[in-house]
C-alpha positions in Angstrom: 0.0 0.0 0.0 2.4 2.3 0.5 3.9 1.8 -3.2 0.4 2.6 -4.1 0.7 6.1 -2.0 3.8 7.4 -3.3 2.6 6.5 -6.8 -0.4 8.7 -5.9 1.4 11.4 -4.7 4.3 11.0 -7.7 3.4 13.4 -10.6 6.3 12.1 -13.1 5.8 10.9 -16.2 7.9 7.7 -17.6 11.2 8.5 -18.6 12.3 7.0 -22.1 13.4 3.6 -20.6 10.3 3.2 -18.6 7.9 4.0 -21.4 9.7 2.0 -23.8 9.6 -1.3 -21.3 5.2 0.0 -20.9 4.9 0.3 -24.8 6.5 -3.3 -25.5 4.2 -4.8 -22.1 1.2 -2.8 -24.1 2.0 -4.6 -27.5 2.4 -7.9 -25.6 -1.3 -7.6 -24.3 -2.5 -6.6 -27.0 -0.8 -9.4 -29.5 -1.6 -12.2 -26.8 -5.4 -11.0 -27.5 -5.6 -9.5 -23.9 -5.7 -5.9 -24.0 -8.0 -3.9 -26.6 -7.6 -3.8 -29.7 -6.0 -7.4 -29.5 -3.5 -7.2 -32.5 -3.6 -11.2 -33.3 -0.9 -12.4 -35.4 0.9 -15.8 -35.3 3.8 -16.9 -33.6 6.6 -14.7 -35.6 4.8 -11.7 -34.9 4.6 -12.1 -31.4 8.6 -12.4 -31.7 8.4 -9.6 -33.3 7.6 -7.3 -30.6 10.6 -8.0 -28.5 13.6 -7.3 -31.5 16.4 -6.2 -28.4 15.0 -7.3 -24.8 13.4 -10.8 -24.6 9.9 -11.3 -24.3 9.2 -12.4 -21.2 8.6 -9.6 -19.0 6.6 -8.2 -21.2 4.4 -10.9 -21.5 4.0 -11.3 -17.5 3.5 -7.4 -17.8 1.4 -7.2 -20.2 -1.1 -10.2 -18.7 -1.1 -7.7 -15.4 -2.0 -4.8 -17.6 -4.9 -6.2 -18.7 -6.3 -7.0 -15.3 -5.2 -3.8 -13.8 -5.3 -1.3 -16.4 -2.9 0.0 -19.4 -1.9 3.5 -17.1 1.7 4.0 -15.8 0.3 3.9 -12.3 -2.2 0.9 -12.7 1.0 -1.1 -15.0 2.8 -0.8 -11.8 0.7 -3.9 -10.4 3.1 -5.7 -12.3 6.4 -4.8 -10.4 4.1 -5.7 -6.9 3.9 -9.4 -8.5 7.8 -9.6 -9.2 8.3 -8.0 -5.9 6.2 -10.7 -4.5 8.1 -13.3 -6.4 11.7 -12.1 -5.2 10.1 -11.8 -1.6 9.6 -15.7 -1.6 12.3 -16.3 -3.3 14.6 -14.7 -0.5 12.7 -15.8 2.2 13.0 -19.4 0.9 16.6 -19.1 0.5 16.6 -17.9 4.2 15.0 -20.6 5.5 17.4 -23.2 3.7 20.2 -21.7 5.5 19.1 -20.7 9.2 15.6 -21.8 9.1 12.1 -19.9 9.4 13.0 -17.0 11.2 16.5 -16.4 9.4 14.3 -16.3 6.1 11.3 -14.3 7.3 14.8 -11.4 8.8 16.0 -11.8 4.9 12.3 -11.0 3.6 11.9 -7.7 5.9 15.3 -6.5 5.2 14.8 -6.5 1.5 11.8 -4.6 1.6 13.9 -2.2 3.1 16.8 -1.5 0.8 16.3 1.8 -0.5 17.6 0.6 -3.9 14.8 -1.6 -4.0 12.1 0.2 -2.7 12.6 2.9 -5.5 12.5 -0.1 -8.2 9.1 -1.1 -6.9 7.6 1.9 -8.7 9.9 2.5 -11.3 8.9 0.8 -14.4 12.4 -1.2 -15.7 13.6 -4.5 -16.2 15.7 -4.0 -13.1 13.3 -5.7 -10.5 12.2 -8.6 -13.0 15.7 -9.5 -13.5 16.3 -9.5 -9.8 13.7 -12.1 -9.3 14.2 -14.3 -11.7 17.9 -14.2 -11.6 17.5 -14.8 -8.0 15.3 -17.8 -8.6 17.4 -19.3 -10.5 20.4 -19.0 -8.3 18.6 -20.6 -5.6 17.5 -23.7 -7.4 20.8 -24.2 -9.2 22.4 -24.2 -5.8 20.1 -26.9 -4.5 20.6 -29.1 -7.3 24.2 -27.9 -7.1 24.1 -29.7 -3.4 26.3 -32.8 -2.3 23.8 -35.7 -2.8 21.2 -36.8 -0.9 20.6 -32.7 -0.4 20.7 -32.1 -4.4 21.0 -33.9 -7.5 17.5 -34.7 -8.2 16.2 -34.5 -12.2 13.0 -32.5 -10.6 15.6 -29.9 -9.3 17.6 -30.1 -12.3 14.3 -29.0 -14.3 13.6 -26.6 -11.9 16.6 -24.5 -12.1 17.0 -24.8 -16.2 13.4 -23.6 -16.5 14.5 -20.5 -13.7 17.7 -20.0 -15.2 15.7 -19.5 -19.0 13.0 -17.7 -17.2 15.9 -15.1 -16.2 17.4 -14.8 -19.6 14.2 -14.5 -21.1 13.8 -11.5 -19.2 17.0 -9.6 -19.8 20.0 -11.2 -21.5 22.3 -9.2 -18.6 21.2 -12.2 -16.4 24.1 -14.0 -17.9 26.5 -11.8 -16.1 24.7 -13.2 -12.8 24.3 -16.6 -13.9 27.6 -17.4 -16.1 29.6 -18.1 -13.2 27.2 -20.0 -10.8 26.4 -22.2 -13.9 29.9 -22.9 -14.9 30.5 -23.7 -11.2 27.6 -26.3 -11.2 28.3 -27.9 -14.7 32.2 -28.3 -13.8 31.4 -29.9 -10.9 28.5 -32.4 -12.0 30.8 -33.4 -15.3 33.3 -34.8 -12.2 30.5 -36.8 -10.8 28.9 -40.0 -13.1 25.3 -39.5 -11.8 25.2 -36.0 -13.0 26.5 -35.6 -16.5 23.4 -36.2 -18.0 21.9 -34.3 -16.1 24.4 -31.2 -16.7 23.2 -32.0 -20.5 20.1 -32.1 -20.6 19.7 -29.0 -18.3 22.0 -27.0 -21.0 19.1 -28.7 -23.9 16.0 -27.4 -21.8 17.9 -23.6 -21.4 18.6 -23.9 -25.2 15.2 -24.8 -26.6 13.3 -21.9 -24.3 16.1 -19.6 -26.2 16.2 -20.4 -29.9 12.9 -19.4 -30.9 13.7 -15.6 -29.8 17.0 -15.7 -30.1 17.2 -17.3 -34.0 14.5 -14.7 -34.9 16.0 -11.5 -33.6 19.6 -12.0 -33.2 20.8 -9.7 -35.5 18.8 -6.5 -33.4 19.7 -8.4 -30.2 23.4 -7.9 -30.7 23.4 -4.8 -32.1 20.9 -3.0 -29.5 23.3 -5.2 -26.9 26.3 -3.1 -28.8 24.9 -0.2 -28.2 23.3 -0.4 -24.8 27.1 -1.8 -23.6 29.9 -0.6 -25.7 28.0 2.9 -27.3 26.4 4.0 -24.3 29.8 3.4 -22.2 31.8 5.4 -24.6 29.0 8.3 -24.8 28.6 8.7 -21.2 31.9 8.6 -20.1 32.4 5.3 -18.0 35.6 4.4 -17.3 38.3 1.8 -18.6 37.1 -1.6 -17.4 39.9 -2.2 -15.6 40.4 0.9 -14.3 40.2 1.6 -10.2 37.4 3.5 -11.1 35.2 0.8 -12.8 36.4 -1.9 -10.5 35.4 -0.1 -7.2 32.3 1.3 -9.2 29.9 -0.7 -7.7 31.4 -0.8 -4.4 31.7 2.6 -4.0 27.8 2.8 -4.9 26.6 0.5 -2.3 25.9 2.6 0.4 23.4 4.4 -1.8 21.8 1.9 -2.9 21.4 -0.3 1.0 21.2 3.1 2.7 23.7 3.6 6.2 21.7 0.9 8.8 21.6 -2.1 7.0 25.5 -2.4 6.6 26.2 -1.6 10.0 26.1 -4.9 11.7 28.7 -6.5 9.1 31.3 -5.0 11.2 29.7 -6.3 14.4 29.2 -9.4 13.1 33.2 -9.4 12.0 33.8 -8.9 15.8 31.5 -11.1 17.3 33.3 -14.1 14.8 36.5 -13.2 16.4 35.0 -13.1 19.5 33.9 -16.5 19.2 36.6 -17.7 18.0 38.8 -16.9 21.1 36.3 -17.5 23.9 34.4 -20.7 22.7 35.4 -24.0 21.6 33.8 -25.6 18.6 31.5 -22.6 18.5 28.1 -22.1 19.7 25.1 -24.0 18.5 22.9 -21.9 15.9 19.5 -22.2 15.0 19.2 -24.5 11.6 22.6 -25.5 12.3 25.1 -23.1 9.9 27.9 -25.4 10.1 25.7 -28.1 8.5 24.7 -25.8 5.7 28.3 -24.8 5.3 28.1 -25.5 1.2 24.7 -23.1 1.1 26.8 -20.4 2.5 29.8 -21.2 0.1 27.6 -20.8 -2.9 25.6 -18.1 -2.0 28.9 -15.9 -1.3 30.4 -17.8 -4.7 27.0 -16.3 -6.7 27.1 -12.9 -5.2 31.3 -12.6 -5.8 30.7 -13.6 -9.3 27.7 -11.6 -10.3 29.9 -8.4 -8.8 33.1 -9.3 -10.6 31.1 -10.0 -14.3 28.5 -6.9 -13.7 31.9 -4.6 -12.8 33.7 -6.0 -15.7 30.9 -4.5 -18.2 31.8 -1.8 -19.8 28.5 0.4 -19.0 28.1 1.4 -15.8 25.0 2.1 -13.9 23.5 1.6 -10.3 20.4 0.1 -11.6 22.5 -2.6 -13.4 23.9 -4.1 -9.9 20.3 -4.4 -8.6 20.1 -8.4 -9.2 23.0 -8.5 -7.0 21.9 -7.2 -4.1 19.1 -9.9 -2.7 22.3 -12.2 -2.6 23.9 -9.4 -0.3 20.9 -8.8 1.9 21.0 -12.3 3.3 24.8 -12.1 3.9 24.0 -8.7 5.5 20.6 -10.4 7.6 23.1 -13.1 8.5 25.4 -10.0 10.5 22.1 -9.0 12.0 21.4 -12.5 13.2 24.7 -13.6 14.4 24.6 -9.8 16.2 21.1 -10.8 18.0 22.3 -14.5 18.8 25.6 -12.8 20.7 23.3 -10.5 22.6 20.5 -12.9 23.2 23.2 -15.0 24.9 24.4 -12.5 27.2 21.9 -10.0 28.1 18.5 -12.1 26.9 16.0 -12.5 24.5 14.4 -9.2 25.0 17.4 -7.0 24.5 18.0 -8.9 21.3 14.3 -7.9 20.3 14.6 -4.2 21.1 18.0 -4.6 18.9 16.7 -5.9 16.1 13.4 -3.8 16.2 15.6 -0.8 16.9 17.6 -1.4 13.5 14.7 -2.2 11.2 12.9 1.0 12.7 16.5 2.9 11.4 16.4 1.1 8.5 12.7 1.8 7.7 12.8 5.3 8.4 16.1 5.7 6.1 14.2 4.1 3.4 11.2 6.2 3.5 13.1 9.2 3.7 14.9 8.3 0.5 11.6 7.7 -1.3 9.9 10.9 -0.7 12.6 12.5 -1.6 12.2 11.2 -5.6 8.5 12.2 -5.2 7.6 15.0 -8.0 4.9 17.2 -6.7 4.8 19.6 -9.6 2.5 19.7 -12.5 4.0 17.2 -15.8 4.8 17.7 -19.4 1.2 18.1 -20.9 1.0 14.9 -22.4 -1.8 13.3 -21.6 -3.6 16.5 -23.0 -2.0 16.2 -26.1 -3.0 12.8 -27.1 -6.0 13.0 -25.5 -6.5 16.3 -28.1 -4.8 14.2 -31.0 -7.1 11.2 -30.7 -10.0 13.3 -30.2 -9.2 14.4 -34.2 -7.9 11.0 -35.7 -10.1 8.4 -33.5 -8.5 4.7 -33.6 -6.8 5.6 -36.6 -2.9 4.5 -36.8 -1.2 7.5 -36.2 2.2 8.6 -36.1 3.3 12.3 -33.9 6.5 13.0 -34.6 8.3 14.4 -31.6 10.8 17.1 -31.8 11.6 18.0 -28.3 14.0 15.4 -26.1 12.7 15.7 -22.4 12.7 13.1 -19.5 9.1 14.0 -19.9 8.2 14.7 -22.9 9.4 12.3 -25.1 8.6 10.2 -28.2 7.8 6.9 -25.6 6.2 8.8 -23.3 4.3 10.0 -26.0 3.6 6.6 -27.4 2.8 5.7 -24.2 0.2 8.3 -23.5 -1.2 7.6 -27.0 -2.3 3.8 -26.9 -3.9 4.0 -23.6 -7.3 2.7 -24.1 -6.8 1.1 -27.0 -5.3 4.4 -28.9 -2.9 3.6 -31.8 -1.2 7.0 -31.4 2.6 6.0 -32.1 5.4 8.8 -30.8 8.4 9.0 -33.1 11.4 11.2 -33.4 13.0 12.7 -36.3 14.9 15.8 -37.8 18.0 15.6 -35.2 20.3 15.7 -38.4 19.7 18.8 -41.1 19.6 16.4 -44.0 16.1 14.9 -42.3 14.3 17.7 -42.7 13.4 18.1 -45.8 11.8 14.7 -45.3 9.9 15.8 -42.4 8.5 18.8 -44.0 7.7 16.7 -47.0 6.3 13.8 -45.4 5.1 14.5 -41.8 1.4 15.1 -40.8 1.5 15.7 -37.2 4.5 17.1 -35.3 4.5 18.2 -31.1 6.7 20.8 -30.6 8.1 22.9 -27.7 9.1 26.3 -26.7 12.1 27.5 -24.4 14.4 24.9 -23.2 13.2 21.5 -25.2 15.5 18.9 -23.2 18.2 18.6 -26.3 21.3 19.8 -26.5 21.1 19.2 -30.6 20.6 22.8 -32.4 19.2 21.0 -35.8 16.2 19.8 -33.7 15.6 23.2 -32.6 16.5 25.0 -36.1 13.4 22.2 -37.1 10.9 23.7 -34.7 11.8 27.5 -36.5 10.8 25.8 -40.0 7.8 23.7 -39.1 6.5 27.0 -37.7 7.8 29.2 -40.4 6.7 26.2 -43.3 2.8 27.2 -44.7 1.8 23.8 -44.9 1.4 23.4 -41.2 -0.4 25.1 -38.9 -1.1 25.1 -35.3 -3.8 22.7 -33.5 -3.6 23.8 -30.0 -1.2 24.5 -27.3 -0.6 23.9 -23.6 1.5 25.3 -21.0 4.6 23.3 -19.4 7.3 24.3 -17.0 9.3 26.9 -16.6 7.1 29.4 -19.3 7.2 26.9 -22.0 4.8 25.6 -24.0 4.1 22.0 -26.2 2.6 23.0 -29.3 0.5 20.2 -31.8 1.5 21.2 -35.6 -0.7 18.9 -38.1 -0.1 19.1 -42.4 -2.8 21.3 -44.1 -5.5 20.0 -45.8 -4.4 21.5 -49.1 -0.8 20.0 -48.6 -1.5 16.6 -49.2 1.6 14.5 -48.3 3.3 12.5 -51.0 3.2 8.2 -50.2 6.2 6.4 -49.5 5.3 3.8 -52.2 6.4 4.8 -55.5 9.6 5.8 -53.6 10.1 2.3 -52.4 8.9 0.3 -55.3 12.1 2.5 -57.0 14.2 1.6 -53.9 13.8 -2.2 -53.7 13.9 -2.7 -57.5 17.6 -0.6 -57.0 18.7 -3.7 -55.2 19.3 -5.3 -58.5 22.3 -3.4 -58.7 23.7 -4.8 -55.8 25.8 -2.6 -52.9 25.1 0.7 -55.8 21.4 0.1 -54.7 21.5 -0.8 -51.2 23.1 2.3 -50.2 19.8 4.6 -50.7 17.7 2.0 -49.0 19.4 1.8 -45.4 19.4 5.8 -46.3 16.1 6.2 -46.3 14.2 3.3 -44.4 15.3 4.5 -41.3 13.9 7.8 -41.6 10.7 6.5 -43.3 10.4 4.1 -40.3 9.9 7.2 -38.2 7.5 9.1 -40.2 5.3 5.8 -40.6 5.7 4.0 -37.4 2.7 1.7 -38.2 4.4 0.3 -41.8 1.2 1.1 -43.1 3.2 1.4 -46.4 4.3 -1.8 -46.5 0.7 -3.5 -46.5 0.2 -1.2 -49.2 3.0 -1.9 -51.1 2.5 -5.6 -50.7 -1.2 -5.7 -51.9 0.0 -3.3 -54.9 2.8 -5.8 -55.9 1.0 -8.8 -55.2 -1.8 -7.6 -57.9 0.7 -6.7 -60.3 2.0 -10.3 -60.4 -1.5 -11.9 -61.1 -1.0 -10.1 -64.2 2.7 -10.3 -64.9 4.6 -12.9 -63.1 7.5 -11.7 -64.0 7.4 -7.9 -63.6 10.2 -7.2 -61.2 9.2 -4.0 -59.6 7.0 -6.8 -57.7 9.0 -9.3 -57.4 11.5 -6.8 -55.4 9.1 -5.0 -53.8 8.0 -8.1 -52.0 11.1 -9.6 -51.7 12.7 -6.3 -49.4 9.4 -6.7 -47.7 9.8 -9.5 -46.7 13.5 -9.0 -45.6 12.7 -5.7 -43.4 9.6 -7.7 -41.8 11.9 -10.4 -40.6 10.4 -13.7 -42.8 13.1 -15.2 -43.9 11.3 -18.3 -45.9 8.9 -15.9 -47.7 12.2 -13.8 -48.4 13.9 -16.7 -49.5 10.8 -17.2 -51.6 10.6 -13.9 -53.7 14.8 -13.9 -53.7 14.4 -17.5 -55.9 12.2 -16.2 -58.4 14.2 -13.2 -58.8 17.2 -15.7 -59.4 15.4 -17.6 -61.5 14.5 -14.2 -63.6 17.6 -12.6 -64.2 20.0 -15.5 -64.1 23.0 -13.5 -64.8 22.7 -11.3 -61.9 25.1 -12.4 -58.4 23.0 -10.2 -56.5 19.6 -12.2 -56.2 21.3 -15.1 -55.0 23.6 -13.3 -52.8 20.8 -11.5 -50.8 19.1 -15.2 -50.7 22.6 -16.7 -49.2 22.6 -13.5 -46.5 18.9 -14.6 -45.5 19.2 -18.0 -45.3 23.0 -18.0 -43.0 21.1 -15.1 -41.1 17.9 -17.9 -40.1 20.6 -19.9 -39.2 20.3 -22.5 -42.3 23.7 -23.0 -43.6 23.3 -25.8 -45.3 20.1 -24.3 -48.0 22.7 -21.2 -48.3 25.4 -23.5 -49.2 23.7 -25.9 -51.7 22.4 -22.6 -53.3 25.9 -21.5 -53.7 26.9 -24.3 -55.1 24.7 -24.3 -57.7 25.7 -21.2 -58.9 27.4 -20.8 -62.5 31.3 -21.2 -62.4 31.5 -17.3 -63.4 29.3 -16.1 -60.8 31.1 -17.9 -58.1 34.0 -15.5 -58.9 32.3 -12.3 -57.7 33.7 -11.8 -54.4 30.9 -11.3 -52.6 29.2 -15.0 -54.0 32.5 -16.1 -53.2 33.2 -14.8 -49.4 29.7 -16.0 -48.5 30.6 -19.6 -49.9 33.5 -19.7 -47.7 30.7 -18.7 -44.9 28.0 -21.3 -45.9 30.6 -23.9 -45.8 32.3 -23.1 -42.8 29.1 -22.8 -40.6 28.0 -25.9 -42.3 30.7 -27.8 -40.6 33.8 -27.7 -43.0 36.3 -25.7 -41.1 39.3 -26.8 -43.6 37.5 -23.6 -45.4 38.6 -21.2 -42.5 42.1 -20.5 -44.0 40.1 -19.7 -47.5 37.3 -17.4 -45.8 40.0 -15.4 -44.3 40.8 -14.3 -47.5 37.9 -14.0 -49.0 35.7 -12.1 -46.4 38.1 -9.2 -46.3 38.4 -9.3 -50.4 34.1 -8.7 -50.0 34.2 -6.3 -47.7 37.0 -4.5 -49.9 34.9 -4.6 -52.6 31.2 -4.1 -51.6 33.0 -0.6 -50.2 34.3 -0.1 -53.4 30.8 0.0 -54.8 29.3 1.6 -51.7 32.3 4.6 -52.4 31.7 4.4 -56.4 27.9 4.9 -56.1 28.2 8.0 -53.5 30.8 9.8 -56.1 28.8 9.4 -58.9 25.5 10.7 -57.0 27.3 13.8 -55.9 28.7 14.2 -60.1 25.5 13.6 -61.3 24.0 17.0 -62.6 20.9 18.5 -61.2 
């Protein structure tokens, strides 16, 4: 409940990270059929809708959403159920170790890490990925147990279906779960009982991960590249083996457990030493410690390596060490029980009740103190009003407001957010950050949000965009609202009379470029990004489709069709109908390398060497000689399992690249020669 009162009492809007993981639980509900309108779609375009982060969380997300509401404040029911589920999970884990008390100590003092109780209403990834990760570590470590304790097949499935729950939520639960599960594999290899077991568990993690991973692996790795090694480099983190990144997190922790928690670690140091001087064999425990000695070993073993991988990434943020802090609150409610044993057996029972009381109180306060001070009482970015203005003129309708400004607040995914509530199809995008994009967005655009004053970006062409939307007659001004600090969000829509030119023709022209190989793909990863922006529904592309798909129940052959489908297919992800429309087109124009070498790229990239090779091979003796045919033969055959081709694909790959920039470089000069 009192989650539910600082939410009440919080006036922020979602930030980008939060709105984007709200927008992707949204689509979720709505493709599982859950949340109105229910998109439907088959199995591919449910993977579609998780192309960086796994699905999972989304999907758990997006099933609370539709019981509690599609707001930011009623989606936060969601983070109450993983809290739940990491409250049990550490509770559980306490019990294992000193019994029912220690775990019910390990539940309270996690609801009172300040870290935490911030996560609990801020919508990320963080607290998810805590609890499953969490999960998982616990039921790997009791399968992980000396027999008769572990090595059971039903704890074996249990921790393989935790540990692919966990990287189904966030693929930086590796860096908690590498080294636990390399720790547990070594050492069931060394025992006879286990090996199969160790196998099958890698099969079950492996078969809950190919079907997202084989369909977006290409956008995993390179939003993973730019989450990691971009973001690092653009904010400044340091060196990775600096002093600076290794005592990141360390230095952080105070923060993030607040001053009480800790302060028993260094009692509990004492009291150890203590004990060891005045009694022999030490003193009995309740749940017997010294018989759980191995729980104790892996649970400090899981929490070392999830600090050491987690420090060794390059990007550095508090949020990202939050998985490892459950492990440390039950080494930290350990200090506070060995503390209230030592006192209990000197001065009583009830002076170890007043100290423990005493410290939760401490802690407790601290923790609520740090919460209200990240409540916003002031007024928000207006929002809400404009979408709720927007869809008042456009209904239902698939719509697409481009964003200029770049505020915590007011944002293309807050907007987006904002925009689908109710079952709103209002989509947030942003463009016209570079000066070449906008013409485009003058040409194309039909409703753009602007902002006065201070608009949250630091980049003067997004400004110099506002001065020529406003200045441009084909726009005019809808309404405006007032924000912060004397500014003011203004909604801009395209005349009636300045009817904005489709994307079709444009792309027909595009995809049938392709045909010219690298000369032609150039203009399309120009432009498709920027289109993607303006048209954040694809409506083109159904367009497109149906126009090309008529065309070739006339012609069969006619290749502005036949392309048009084929880069379709490619940008939508649907690799066999690619592969499809890519054989015709090699079929057609049988002299051409470029047909066949766009159908070898999408079949290595579903991860089906083999078709890519035997279509390579088939391939006329002269066309084999193109480098490009050639380096991706070397490929085909090396992922097919002929390594002797390494030493030739080492050759032949960097001769491709040479060339295709050749092209790339060739095309550019003659488009800046060509005259007017």
């Amino acid at each position: 409940m009192a989650d539910r009162a600082w939410l009440a009492l919080d006036q922020r809007l979602p930030s980008w990270d939060q709105a984007d993981y709200l927008n992707s639980a949204l689509d979720h509900g709505r493709a599982l059929g859950l949340i109105h309108p229910g998109s439907g779609g088959d199995w591919l375009a449910l993977l579609d809708l998780s192309p960086k982060i796994p699905p999972l969380a989304s999907l758990v997300n997006g099933t609370v959403m539709a019981i509690a509401g599609d707001s930011p404040d009623q989606a936060s029911w969601a983070l109450a159920v993983w809290q739940a589920l990491l409250l049990v999970v550490v509770a559980l884990w306490g019990r294992q170790l000193l019994g029912r008390s220690f775990g019910l100590l390990c539940a309270t003092a996690l609801v009172l890490v300040p870290a935490l109780v911030h996560l609990r209403v801020d919508f990320t990834l963080d607290l998810p990925l805590a609890a499953c990760a969490t999960l998982a570590l616990w039921l790997l470590g009791r399968w992980q147990a000396p027999e008769p304790a572990g090595g059971g097949w039903g704890q074996l499935l249990a921790a393989s279906l935790a540990m692919a729950a966990a990287l189904l939520v966030k693929q930086s639960a590796l860096l908690l779960l590498l080294g636990p599960a390399l720790w547990a594999a070594a050492d069931g290899l060394r025992r006879r009982r286990r090996r199969l077991q160790v196998l099958v568990g890698g099969g079950v993690i492996l078969a809950l991960l190919v079907p997202w991973l084989q369909h977006n692996w290409i956008t995993t790795l390179g939003g993973t590249n730019r989450a990691v090694l971009e973001s690092a480099a653009a904010e400044g983190d340091p060196p990775v083996l600096s002093w600076a990144s290794l005592t990141w997190y360390l230095r952080g922790l105070p923060v993030q457990l607040g001053p009480v928690l800790p302060l028993p670690a260094l009692a509990y140091v004492l009291v150890r030493a203590a004990d060891a001087w005045r009694c022999r064999g030490g003193e009995p425990r309740d749940g017997g410690s010294s018989r759980l000695a191995h729980g104790w070993a892996w649970l400090l073993g899981c929490a070392f390596s999830g600090w050491l991988l987690t420090t060794l990434s390059p990007n550095k943020d508090l949020r990202y060490f939050t998985a490892v802090l459950p492990l440390l609150v039950i080494l930290l409610a350990r200090a506070w029980w060995e503390i209230g044993q030592w006192i209990q057996l000197r001065w009583g029972r009830p002076w170890a009740w007043v100290l423990l009381l005493t410290g939760l109180a401490g802690a407790a306060s601290q923790a609520v103190t740090a919460a209200s001070a990240l409540i916003q009482i002031k007024d928000p970015a207006p929002v809400a009003a404009v979408t709720r203005r927007l869809r008042a003129l456009v209904g239902d309708q698939p719509t697409t407001l481009l964003v200029v400004p770049g505020h915590p607040e007011l944002n293309e995914q807050t907007v987006t957010t904002f925009g689908r509530l109710s079952g709103g199809q209002i989509e947030g995008r942003r463009l016209g950050r570079a000066r070449r994009e906008h013409p485009l967005v003058l040409e194309r655009s039909s409703w753009i949000l602007l902002a006065t004053g201070d608009q949250g970006t630091d980049r003067p062409f997004s400004r110099e965009l506002s001065h020529r939307v406003r200045a441009d007659g084909r726009f005019e001004r809808v309404e405006d609202w007032p924000w912060s600090e004397g500014r003011r969000v203004e909604l801009w829509k395209r005349r009636p009379s300045a009817t904005a030119v489709p994307f079709d023709d444009d792309f027909i022209r595009l995809a049938r470029g392709m045909e010219r190989g690298p000369e032609g793909l150039g203009p399309v990863f120009a432009r498709i990004g920027a289109e993607h922006q303006l048209d954040a529904h694809f409506l083109y592309q159904e367009r497109v489709r149906a126009r090309a798909l008529a065309r070739l129940r006339e012609r069969p052959d006619d290749a502005d069709a036949l392309w048009s489908l084929a880069l379709v297919a490619t940008l939508r992800n649907r690799p066999v109908e690619a592969h499809q429309w890519y054989s015709t087109l090699q079929r057609l124009q049988p002299t051409n390398p470029w047909p066949l070498a766009y159908r070898s790229v999408v079949l290595l990239a579903s991860w089906n060497p083999v078709g890519a090779q035997a279509a390579l091979r088939d391939a006329p003796l002269a066309m084999r000689r193109n480098p490009v045919i050639h380096a991706l033969t070397d490929v085909s055959d090396v992922l097919s399992g002929r390594l002797d081709r390494l030493a030739g694909l080492r050759g032949s790959l960097p001769e491709a690249i040479a060339d295709v920039k050749r092209r790339l470089e060739g095309a550019r000069l003659q488009t800046r020669t060509k005259p007017p």
